[in-house]
C-alpha positions in Angstrom: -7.9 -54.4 3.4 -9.7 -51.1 2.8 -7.4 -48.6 1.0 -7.0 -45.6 2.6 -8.2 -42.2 0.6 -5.7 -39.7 0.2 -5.6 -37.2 2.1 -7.8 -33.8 0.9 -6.1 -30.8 1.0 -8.0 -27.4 0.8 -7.4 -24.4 -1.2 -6.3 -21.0 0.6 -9.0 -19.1 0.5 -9.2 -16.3 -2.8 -8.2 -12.9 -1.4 -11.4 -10.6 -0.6 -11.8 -7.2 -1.8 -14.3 -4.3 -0.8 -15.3 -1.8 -3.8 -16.9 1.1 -2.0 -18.3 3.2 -4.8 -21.7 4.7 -4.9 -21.7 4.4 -8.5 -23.4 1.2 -9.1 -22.4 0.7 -12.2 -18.5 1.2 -12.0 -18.9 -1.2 -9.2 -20.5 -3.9 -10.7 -17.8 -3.5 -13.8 -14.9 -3.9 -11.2 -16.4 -6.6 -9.2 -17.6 -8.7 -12.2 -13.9 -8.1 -13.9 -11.9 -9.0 -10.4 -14.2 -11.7 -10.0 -12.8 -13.3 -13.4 -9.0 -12.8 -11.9 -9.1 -14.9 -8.6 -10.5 -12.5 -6.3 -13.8 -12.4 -3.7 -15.1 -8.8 -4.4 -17.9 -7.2 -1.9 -19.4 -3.8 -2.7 -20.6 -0.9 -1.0 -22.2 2.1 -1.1 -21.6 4.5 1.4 -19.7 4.4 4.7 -22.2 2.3 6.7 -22.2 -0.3 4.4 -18.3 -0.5 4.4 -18.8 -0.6 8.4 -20.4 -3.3 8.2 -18.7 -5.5 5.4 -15.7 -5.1 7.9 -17.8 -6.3 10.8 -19.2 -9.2 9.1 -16.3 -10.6 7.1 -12.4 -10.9 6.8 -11.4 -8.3 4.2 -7.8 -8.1 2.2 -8.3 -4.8 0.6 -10.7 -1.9 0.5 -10.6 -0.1 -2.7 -12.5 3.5 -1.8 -13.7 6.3 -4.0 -13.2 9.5 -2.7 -16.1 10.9 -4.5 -19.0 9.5 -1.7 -22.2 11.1 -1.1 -23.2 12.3 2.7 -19.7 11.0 4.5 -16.6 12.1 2.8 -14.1 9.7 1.4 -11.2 11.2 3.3 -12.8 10.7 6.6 -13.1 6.9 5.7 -10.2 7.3 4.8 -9.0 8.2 8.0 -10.9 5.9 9.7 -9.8 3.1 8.2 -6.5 3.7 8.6 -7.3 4.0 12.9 -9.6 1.4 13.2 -8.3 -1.1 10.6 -5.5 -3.0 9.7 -5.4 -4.0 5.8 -4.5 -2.1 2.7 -6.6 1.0 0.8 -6.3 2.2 -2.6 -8.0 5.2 -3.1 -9.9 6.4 -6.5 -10.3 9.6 -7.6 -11.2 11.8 -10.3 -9.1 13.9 -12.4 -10.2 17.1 -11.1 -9.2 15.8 -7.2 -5.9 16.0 -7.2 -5.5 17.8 -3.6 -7.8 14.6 -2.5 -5.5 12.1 -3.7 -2.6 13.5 -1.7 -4.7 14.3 1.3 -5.6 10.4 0.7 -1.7 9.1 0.9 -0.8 11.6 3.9 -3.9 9.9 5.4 -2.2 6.2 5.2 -3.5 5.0 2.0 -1.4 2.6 0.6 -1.7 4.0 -3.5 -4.3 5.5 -5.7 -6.0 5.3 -9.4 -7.4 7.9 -11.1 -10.8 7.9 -12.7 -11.3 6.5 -15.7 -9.1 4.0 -14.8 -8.2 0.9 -17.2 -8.8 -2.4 -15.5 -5.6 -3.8 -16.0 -3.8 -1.0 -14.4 -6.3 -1.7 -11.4 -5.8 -5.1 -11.1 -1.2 -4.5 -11.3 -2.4 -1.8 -8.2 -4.2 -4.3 -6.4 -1.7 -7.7 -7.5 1.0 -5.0 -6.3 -0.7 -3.9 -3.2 -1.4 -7.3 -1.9 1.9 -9.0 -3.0 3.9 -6.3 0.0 1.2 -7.3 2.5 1.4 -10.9 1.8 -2.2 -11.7 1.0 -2.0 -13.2 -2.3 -3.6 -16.8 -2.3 -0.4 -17.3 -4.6 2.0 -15.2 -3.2 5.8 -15.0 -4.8 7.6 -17.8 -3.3 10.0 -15.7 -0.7 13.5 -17.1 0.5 13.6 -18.4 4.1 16.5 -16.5 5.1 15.8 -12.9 4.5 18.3 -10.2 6.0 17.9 -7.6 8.7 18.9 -4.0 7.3 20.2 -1.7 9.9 20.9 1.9 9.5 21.2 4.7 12.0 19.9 2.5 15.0 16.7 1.5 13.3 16.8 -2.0 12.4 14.2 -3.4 9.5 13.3 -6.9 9.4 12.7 -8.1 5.8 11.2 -11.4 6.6 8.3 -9.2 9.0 8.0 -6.3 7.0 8.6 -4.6 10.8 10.6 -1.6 11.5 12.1 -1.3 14.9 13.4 2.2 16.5 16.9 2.1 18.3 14.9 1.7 21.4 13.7 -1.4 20.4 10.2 -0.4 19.5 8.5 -1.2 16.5 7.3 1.7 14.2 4.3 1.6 12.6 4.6 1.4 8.6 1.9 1.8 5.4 2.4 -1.2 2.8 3.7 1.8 0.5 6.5 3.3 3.3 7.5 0.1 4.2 8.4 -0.2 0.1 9.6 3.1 -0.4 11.8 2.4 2.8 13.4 -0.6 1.5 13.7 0.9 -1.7 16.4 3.0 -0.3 17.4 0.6 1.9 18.8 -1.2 -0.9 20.0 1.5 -2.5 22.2 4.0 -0.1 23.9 6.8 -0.3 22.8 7.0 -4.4 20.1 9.7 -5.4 16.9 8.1 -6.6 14.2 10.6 -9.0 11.1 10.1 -8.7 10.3 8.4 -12.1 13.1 5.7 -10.5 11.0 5.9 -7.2 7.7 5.3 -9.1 8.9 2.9 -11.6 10.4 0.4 -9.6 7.4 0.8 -6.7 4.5 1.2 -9.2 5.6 0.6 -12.6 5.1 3.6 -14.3 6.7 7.0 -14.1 5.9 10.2 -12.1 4.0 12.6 -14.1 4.9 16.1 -14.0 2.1 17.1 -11.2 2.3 13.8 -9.2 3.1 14.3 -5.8 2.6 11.1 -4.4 6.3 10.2 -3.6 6.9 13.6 -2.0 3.6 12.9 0.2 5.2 9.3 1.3 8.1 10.9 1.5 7.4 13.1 4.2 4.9 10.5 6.1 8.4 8.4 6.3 10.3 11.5 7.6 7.7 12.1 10.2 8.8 8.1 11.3 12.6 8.2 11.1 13.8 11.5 10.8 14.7 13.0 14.5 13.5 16.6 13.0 11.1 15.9 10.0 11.1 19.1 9.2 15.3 19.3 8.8 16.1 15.6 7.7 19.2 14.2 7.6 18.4 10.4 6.8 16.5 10.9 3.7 17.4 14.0 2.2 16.5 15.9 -0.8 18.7 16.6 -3.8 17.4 19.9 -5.5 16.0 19.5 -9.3 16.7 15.5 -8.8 15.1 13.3 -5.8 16.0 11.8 -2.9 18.7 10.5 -1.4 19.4 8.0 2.3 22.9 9.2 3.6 23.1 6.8 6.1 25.1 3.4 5.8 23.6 0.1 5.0 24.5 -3.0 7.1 23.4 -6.4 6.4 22.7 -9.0 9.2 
């Protein structure tokens, strides 16, 4: 009686990133070191090439340099974020700071500054892909996950979805669905901006940084019902940022 093999299972496949750098050598660094840490890594040069890597091929992350000759970095930027769904990290150099903020108010979901050390890329990208759930290892996540609601909005832990009081879903980044739920879990208690950063990122805010202001105010634009005079997420002058409203758990 012939034994039956056992049955073969496959692998999930490794998640895929895009390093759009014109700089052929950074790239080939940061592909050859991802490539040793469980990742598929593509690379491209300029906008038409990232075009077309998106066309061609499922991609979990694009990691963009803002620095690109002939089409600008922030226009990709922008375009990604209307005609794509996944997760960006922007690059940019010391000098750019203006960019890097333009960058996040854009939709990017985080940044790293050049020179960058590897490791800290790779915690960005490990960090980036754990919120969007593309890991090929992911964190194992409990079955049951609350519902938070709060001022008629209602956000659904288990989908990472946002819905108005109306009902309607609202359209989150990986990084303000985290800063979100950050509060979420933390009402009605002031939160700096090192605490924002630390607990997001994993390192603090330096003294210039203006990245959780920027996501800040994207998130306003979504909840608040005047952005420009909030009274959900509120700032605490000289400290951070607080959420006034209460917390229920379904």
């Amino acid at each position: 009686m012939p034994v039956a093999e056992p049955a073969k299972t496959s692998s999930p496949p490794l998640p895929h990133i895009l390093v759009v750098d014109d700089d052929v050598e950074v790239s080939s660094l940061v592909k050859r070191y991802l490539g040793t840490q469980g990742f598929t890594v593509s690379a491209a040069e300029n906008g038409s090439q990232l075009r077309e890597t998106l066309r061609a091929t499922p991609v979990d992350l694009v990691l963009l340099d803002l620095g690109l000759p002939g089409e600008d970095g922030l226009d990709l930027t922008r375009y990604l974020h209307s005609h794509w769904a996944g997760p960006v990290i922007i690059v940019s150099g010391r000098g750019e700071s203006i960019d890097r903020i333009v960058g996040l108010e854009l939709g990017a979901d985080d940044y790293v500054t050049k020179p960058f050390e590897l490791r800290e890329l790779l915690a960005r990208i490990r960090s980036v892909l754990r919120r969007t759930g593309r890991l090929a290892t992911p964190e194992p996540v409990p079955s049951r996950q609350p519902t938070l609601v709060f001022g008629g909005y209602r956000m659904e832990i288990a989908s990472h979805v946002l819905r108005a009081p109306g009902g309607e879903e609202v359209p989150l980044t990986t990084g303000e669905y985290e800063l979100l739920r950050l509060f979420l879990e933390h009402p009605n208690r002031v939160l700096s901006r090192n605490d924002i950063m630390t607990r997001i990122h994993g390192r603090d805010a330096g003294p210039f940084d203006r990245a959780i202001d920027v996501q800040i105010g994207r998130l306003r634009r979504k909840i608040e019902p005047d952005p420009g005079r909030p009274s959900i997420l509120k700032s605490i002058r000289g400290t951070g940022y607080i959420l006034t409203e209460q917390v229920h758990r379904e």
